[in-house]
N, CA, C and O atoms as a DFTB+ gen file, in Angstrom:
688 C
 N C O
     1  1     119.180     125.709     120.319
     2  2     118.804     124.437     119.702
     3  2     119.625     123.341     120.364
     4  3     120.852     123.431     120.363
     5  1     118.900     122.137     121.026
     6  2     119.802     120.881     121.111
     7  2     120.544     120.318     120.372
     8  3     120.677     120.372     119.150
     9  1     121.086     119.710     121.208
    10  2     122.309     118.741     119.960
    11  2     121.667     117.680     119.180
    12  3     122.243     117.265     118.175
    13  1     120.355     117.122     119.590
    14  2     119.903     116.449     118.947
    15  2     118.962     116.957     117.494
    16  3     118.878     116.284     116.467
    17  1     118.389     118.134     117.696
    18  2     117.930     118.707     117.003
    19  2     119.140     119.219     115.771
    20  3     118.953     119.074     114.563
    21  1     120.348     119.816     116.364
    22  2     121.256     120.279     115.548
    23  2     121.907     118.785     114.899
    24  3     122.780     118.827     114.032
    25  1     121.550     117.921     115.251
    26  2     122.197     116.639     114.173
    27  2     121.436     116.412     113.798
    28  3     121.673     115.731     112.801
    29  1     119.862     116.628     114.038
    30  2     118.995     116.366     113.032
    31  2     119.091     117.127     111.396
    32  3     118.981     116.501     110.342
    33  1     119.337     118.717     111.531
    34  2     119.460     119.211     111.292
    35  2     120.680     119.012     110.142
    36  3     120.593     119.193     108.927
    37  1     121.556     118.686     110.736
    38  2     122.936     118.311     110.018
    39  2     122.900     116.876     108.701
    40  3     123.491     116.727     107.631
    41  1     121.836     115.979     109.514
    42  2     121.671     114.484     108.660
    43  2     120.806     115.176     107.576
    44  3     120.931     114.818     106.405
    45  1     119.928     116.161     107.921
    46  2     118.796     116.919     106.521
    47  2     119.474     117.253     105.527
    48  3     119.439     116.787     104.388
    49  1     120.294     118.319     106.079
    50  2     121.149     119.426     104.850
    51  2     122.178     118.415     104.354
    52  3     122.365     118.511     103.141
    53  1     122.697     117.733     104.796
    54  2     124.035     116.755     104.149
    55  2     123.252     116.024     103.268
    56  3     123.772     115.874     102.163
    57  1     121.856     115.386     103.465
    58  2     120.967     114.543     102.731
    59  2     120.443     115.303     101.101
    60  3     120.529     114.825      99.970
    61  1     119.973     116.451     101.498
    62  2     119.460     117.219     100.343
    63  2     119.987     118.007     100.015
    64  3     119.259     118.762      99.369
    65  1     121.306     118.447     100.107
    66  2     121.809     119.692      99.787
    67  2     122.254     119.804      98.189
    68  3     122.152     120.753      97.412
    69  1     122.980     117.980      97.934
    70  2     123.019     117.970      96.792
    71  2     121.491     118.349      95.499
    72  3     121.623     119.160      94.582
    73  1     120.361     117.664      95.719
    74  2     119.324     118.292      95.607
    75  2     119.164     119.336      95.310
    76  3     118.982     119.824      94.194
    77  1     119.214     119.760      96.238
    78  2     118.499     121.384      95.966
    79  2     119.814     122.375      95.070
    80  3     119.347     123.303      94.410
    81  1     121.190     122.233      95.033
    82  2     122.071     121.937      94.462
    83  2     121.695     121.950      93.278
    84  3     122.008     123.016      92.747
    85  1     121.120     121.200      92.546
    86  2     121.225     120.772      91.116
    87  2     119.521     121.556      91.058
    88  3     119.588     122.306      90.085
    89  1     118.568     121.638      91.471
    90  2     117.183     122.294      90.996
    91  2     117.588     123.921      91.519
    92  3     116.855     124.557      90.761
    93  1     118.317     124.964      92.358
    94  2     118.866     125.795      92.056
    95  2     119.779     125.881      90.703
    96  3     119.550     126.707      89.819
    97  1     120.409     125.315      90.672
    98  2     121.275     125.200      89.194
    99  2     120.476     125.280      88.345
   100  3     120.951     125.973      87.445
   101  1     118.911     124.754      87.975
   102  2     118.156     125.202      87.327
   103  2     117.736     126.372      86.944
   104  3     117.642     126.917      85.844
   105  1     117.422     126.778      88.362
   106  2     116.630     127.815      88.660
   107  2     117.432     128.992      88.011
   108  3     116.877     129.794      87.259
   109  1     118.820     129.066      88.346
   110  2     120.197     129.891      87.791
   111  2     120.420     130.199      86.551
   112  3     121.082     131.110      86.055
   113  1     119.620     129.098      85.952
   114  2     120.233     129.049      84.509
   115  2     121.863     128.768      84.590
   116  3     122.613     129.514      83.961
   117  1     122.512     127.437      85.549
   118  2     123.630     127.398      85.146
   119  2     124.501     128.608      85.842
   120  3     125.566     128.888      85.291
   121  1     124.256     129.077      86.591
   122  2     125.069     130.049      87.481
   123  2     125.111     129.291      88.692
   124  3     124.206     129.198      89.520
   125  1     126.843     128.472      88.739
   126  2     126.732     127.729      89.564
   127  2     126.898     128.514      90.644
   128  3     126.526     127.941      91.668
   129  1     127.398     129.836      90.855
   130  2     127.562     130.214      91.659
   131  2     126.285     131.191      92.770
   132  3     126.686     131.541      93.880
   133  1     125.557     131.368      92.560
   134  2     124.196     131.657      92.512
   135  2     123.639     130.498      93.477
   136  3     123.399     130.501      94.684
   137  1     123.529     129.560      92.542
   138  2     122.831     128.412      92.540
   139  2     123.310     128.152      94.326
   140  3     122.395     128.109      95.149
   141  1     124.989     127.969      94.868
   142  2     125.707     128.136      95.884
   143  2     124.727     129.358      96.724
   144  3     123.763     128.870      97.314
   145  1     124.808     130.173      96.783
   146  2     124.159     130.958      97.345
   147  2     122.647     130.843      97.654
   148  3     122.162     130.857      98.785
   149  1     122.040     130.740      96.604
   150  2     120.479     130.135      97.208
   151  2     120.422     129.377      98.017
   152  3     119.639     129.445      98.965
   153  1     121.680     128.005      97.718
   154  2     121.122     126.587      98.767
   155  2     121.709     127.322     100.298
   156  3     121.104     127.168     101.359
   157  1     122.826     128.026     100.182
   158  2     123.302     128.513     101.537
   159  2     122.606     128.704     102.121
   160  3     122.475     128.031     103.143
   161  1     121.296     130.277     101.660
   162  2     120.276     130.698     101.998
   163  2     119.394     129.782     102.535
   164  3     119.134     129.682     103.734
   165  1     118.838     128.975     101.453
   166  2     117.653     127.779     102.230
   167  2     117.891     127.316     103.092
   168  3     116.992     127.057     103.893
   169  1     119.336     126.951     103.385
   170  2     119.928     125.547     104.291
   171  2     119.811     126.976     106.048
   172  3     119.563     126.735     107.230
   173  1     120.097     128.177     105.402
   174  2     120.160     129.330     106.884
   175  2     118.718     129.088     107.155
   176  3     118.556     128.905     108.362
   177  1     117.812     129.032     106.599
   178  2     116.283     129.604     107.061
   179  2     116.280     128.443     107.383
   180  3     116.068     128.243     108.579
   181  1     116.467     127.428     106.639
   182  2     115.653     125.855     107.632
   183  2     116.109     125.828     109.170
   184  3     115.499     125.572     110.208
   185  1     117.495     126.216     108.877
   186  2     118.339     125.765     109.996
   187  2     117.640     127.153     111.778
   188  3     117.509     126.878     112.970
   189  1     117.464     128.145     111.205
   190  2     117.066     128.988     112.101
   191  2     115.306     128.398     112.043
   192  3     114.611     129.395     111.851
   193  1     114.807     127.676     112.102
   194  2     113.353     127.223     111.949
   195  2     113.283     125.840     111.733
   196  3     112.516     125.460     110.848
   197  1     113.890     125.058     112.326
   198  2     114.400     123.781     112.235
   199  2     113.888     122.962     113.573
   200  3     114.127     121.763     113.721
   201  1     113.324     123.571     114.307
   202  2     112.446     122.830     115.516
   203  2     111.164     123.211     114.896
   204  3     110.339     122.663     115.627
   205  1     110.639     123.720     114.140
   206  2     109.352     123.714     113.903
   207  2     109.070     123.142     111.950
   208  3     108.053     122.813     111.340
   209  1     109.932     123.215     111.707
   210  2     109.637     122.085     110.302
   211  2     110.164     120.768     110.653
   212  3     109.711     119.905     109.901
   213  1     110.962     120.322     111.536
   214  2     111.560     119.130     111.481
   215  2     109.864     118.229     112.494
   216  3     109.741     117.182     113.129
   217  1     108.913     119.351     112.131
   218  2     107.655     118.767     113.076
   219  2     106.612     118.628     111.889
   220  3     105.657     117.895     112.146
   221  1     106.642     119.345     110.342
   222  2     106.108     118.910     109.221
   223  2     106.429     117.618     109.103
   224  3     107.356     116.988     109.613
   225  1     105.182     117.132     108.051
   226  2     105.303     115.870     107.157
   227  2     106.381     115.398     106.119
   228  3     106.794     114.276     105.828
   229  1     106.758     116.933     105.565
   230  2     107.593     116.611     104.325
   231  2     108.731     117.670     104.615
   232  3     108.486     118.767     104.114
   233  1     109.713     117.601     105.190
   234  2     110.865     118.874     105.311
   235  2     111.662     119.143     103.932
   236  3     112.320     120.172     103.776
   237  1     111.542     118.029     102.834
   238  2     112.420     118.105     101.759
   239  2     111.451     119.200     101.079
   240  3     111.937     120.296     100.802
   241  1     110.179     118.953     100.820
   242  2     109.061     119.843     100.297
   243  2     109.286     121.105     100.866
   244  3     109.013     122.117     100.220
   245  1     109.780     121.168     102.069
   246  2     109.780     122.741     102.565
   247  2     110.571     123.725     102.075
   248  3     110.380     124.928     101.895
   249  1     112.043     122.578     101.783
   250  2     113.025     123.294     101.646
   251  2     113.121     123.523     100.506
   252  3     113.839     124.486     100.238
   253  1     112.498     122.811      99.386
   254  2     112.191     123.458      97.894
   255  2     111.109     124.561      97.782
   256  3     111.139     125.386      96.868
   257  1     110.143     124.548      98.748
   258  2     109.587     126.254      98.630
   259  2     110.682     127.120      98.828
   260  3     110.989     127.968      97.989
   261  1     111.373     126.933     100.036
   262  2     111.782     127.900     100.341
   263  2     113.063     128.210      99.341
   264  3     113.178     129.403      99.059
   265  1     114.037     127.323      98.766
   266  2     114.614     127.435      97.518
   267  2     113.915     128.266      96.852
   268  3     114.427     129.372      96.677
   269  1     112.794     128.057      96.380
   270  2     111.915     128.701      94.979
   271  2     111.604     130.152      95.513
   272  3     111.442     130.985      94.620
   273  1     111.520     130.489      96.482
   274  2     110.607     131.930      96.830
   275  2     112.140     132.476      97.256
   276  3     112.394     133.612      96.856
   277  1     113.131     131.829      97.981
   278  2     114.761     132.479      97.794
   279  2     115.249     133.208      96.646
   280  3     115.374     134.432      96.602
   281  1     115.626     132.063      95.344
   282  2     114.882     132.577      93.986
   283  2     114.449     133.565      93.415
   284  3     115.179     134.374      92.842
   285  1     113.042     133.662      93.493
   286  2     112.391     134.234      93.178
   287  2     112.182     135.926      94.259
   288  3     111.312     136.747      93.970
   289  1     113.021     136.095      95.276
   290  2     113.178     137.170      96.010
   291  2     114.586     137.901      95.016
   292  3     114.736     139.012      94.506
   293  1     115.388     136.748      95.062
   294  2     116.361     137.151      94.452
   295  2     116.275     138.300      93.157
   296  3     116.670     139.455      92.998
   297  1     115.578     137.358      92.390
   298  2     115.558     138.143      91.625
   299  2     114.740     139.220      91.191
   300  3     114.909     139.937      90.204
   301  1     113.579     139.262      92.278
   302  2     113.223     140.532      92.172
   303  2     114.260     142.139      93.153
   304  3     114.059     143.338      93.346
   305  1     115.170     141.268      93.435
   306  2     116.057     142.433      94.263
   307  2     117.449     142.828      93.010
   308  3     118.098     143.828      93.315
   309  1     117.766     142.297      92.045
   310  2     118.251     142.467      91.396
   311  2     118.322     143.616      90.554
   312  3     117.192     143.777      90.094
   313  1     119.060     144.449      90.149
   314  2     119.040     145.472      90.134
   315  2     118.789     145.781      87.826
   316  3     119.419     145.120      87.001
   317  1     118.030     146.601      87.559
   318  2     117.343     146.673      86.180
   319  2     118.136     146.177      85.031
   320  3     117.825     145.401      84.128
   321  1     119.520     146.977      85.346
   322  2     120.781     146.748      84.694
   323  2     121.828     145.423      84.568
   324  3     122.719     145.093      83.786
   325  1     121.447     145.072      85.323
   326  2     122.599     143.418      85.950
   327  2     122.110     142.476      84.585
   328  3     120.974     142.480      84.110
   329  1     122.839     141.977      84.277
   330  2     122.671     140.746      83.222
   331  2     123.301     139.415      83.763
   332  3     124.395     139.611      84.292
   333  1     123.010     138.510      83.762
   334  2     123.862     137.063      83.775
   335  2     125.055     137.065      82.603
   336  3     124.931     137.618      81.510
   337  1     126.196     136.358      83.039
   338  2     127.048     136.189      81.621
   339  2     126.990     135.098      81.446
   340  3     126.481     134.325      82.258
   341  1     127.453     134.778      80.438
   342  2     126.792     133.512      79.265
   343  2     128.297     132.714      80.064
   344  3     129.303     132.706      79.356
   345  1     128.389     132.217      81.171
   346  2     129.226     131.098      81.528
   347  2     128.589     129.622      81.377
   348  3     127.410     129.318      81.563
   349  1     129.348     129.021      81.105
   350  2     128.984     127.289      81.461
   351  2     128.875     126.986      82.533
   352  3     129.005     127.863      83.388
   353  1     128.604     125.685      82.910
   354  2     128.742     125.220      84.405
   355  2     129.993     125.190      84.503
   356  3     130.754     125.268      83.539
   357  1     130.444     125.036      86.059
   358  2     132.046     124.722      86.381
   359  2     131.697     122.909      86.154
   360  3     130.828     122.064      86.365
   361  1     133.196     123.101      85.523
   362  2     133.216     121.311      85.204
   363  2     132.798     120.254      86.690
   364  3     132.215     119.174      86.786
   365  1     133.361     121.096      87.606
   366  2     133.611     119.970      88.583
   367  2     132.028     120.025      89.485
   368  3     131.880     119.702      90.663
   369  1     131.014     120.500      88.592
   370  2     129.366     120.172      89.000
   371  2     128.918     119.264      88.827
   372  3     129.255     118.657      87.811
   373  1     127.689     118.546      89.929
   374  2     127.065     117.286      89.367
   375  2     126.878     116.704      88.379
   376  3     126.319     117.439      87.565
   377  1     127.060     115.724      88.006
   378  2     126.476     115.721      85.814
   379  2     125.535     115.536      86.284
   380  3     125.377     115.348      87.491
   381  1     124.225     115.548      84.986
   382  2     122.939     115.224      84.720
   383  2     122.490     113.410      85.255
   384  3     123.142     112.477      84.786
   385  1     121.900     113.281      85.763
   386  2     121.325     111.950      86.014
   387  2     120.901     111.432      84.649
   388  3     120.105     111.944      83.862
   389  1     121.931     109.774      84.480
   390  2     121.817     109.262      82.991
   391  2     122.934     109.640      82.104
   392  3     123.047     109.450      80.893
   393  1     123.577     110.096      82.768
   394  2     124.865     110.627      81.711
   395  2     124.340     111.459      80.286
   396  3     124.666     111.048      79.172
   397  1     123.491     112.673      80.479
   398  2     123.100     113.128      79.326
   399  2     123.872     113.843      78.624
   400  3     124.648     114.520      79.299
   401  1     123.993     113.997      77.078
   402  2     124.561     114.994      76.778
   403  2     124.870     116.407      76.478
   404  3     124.293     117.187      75.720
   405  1     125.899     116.569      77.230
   406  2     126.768     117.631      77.767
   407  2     126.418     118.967      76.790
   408  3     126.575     120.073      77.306
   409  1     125.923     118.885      75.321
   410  2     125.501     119.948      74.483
   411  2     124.032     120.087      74.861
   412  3     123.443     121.157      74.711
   413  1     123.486     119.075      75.318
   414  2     122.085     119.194      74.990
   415  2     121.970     119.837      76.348
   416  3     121.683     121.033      76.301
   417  1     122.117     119.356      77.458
   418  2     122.231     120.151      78.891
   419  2     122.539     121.879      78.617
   420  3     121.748     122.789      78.863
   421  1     123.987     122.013      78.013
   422  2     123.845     123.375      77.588
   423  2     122.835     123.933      76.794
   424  3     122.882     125.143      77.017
   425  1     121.802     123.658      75.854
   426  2     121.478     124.030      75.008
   427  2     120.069     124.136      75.910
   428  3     119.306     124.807      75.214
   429  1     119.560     123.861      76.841
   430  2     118.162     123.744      77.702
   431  2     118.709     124.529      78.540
   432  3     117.874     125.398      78.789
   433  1     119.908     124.762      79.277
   434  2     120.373     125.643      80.428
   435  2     120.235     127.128      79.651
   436  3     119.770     128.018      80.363
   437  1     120.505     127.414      78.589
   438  2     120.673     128.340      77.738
   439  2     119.558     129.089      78.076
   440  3     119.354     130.071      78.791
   441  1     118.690     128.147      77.158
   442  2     117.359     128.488      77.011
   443  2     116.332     128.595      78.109
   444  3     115.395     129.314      77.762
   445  1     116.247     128.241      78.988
   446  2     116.024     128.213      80.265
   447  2     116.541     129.537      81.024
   448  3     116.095     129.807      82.139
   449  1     117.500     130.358      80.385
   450  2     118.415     131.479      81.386
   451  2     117.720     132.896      80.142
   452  3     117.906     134.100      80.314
   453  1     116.899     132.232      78.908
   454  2     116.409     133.373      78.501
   455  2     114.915     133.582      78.776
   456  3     114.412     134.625      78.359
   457  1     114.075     132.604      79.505
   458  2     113.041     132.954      80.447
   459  2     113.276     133.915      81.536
   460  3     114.323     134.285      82.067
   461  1     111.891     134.267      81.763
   462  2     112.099     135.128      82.843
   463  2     112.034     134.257      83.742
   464  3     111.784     133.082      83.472
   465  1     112.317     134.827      85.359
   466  2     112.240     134.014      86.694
   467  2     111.266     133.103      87.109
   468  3     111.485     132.061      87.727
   469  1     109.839     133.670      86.632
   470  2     108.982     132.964      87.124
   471  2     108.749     131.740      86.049
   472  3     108.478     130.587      86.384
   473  1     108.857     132.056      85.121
   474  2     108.736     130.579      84.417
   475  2     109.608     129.955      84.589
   476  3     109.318     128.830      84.994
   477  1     110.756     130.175      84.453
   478  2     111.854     129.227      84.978
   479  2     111.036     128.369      86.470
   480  3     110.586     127.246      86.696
   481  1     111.123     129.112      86.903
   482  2     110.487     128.371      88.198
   483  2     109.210     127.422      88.298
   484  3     108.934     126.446      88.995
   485  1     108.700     127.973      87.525
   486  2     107.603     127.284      87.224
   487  2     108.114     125.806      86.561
   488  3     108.038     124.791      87.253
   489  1     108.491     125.770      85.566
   490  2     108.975     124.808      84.935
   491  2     109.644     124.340      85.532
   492  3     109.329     123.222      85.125
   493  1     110.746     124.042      86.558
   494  2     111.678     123.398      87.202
   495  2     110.645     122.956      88.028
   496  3     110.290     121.781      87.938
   497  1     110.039     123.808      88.919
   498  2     108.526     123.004      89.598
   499  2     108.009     121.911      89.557
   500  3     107.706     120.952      90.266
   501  1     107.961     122.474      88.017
   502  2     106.492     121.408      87.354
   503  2     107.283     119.897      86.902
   504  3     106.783     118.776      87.001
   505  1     108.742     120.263      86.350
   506  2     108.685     119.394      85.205
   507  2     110.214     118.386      85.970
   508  3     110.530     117.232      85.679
   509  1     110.918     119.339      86.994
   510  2     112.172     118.991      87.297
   511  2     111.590     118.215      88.928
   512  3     111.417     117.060      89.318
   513  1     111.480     119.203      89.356
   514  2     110.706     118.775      90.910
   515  2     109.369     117.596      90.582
   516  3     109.003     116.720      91.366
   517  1     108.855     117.846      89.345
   518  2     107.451     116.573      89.324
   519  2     106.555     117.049      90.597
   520  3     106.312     116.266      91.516
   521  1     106.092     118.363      90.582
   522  2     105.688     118.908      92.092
   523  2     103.965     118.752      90.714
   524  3     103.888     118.609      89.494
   525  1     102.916     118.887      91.853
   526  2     102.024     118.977      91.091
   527  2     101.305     120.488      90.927
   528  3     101.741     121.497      91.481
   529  1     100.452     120.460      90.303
   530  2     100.148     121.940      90.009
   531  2      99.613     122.969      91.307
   532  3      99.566     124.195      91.208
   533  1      99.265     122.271      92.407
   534  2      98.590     122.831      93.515
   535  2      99.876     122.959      94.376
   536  3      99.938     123.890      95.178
   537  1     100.957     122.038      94.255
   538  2     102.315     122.420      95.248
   539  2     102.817     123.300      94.488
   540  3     103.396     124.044      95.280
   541  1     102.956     123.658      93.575
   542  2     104.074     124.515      92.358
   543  2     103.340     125.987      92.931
   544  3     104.029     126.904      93.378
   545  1     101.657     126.059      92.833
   546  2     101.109     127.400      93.195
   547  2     101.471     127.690      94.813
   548  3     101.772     128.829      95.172
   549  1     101.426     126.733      95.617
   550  2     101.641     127.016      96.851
   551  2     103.395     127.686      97.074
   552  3     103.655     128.451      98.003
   553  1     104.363     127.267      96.136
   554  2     105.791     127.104      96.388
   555  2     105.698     128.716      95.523
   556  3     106.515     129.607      95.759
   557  1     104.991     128.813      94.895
   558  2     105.513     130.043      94.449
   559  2     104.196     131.583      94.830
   560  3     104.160     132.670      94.253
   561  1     103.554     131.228      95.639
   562  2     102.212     132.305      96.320
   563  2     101.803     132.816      94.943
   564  3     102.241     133.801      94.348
   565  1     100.504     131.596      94.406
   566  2     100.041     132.093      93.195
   567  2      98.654     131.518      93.356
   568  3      98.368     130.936      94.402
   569  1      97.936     131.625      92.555
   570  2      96.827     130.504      92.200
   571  2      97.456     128.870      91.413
   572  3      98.613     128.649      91.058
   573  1      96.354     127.997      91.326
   574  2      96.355     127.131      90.680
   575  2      96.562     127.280      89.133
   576  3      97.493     126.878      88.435
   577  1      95.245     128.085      88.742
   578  2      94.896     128.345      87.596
   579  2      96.363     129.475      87.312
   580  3      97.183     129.029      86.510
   581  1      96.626     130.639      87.834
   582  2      97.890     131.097      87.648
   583  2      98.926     130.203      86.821
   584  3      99.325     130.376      85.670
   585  1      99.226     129.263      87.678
   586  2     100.407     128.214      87.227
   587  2     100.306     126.948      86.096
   588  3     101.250     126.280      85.672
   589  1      98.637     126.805      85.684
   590  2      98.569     126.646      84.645
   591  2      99.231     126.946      83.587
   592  3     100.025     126.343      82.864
   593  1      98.570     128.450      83.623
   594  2      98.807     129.385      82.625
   595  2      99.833     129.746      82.162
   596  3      99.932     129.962      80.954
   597  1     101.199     129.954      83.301
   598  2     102.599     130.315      83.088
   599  2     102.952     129.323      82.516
   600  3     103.416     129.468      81.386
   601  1     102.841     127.726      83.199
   602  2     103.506     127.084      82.776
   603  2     102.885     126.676      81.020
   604  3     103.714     125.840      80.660
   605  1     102.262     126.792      80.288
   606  2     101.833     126.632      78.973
   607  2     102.602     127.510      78.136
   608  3     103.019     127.245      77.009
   609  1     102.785     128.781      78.903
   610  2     103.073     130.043      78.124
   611  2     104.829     129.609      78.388
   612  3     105.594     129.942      77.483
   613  1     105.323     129.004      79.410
   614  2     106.270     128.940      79.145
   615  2     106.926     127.863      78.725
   616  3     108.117     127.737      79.009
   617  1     106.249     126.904      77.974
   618  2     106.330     125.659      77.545
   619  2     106.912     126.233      76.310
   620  3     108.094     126.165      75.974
   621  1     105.852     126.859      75.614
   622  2     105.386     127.801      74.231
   623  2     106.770     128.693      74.592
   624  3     107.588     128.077      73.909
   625  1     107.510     129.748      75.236
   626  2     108.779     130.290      74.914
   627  2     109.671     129.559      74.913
   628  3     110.656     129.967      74.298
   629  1     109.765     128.316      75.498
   630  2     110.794     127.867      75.494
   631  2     111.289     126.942      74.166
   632  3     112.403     126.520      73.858
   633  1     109.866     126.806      73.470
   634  2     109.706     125.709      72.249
   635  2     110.474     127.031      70.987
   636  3     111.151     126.664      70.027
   637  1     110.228     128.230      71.226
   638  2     109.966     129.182      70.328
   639  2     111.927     129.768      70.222
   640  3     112.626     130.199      69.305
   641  1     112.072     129.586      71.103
   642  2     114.109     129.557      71.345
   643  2     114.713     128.546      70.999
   644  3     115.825     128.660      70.484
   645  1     113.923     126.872      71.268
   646  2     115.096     125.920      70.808
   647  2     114.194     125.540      69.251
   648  3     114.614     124.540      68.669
   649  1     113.241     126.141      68.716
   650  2     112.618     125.828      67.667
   651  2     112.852     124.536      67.032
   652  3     112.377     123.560      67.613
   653  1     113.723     124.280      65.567
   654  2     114.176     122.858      65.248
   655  2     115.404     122.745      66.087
   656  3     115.625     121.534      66.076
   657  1     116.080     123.161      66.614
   658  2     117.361     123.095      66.954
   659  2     117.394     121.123      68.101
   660  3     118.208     120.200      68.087
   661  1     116.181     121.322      68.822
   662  2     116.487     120.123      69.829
   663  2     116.192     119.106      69.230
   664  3     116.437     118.017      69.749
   665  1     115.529     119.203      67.859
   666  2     115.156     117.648      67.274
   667  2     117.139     117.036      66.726
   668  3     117.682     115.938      66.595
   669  1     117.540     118.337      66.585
   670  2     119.348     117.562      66.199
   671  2     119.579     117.021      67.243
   672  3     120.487     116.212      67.053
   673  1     119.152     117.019      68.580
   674  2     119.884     115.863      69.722
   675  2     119.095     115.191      70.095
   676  3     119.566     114.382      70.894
   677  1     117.932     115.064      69.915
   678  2     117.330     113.634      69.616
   679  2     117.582     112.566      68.634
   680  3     118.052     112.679      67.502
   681  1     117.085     111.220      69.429
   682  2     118.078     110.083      68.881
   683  2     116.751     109.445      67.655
   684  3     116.071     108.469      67.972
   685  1     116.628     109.888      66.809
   686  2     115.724     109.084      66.000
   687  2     115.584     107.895      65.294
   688  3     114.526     107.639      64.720
């Protein structure tokens, strides 16, 4: 790779890393450390394939598929037995855009880490990324109608875990 290409390369990942950073952290459920590891991952594959996406329209779009299907490899390599432990974020992580509060962030990260993978994903997709329903199916090798469907069903588990609990941190 040229040097020009490799500073191209360098201005990308320094640009979005925080990014993808905080929608892995999603994806984690709050395993910041994870979350570290996915973006590593994405930032290796762009970077070994980085003369031929830096020739796409949208390279930030790329690198959130490839986040999401990182992800979503992940955790199908995960082994039956493995559990996540119920850690917090490390303090010294991005805050929430808006200064939100710090219970309520936990209380959606929570709940969010008792979905399974693909809805998680789905939902960070749909609702975090603002990807539309035809990029969300493409980012995750599904149908359209597929990602409908998850994402309703996982609208509906996720309502069914924070039940009344999220109307206490709303400001009425």
């Amino acid at each position: 790779m040229g040097q020009g290409r490799r500073d191209g390369f360098r201005e990308f990942a320094a640009g979005r890393s925080g990014h993808l950073y905080r929608s892995a952290c999603l994806l984690a459920s709050g395993d910041t450390h994870l979350a570290e590891d996915l973006v590593q991952e994405t930032l290796g594959r762009m970077y070994l394939r980085w003369g031929r996406i830096s020739r796409i329209d949208n390279p930030a779009a790329y690198a959130q598929t490839v986040l999401v299907r990182a992800f979503l490899t992940h955790q199908r390599r995960r082994s039956a037995g493995e559990r996540p432990v119920g850690e917090f974020p490390d303090p010294g992580a991005p805050a929430a855009a808006g200064g939100a509060d710090p219970e309520l962030r936990l209380t959606l990260l929570q709940a969010l880490g008792r979905l399974s993978p693909k809805d998680r994903a789905v939902l960070v997709l749909r609702y975090w990324e603002d990807r539309s329903v035809e990029e969300t199916a493409d980012a995750m090798n599904s149908s359209s109608a597929a990602v409908r469907t998850r994402t309703s069903r996982a609208l509906a588990r996720l309502r069914e875990q924070l039940g009344g609990s999220l109307a206490a941190f709303a400001d009425l």
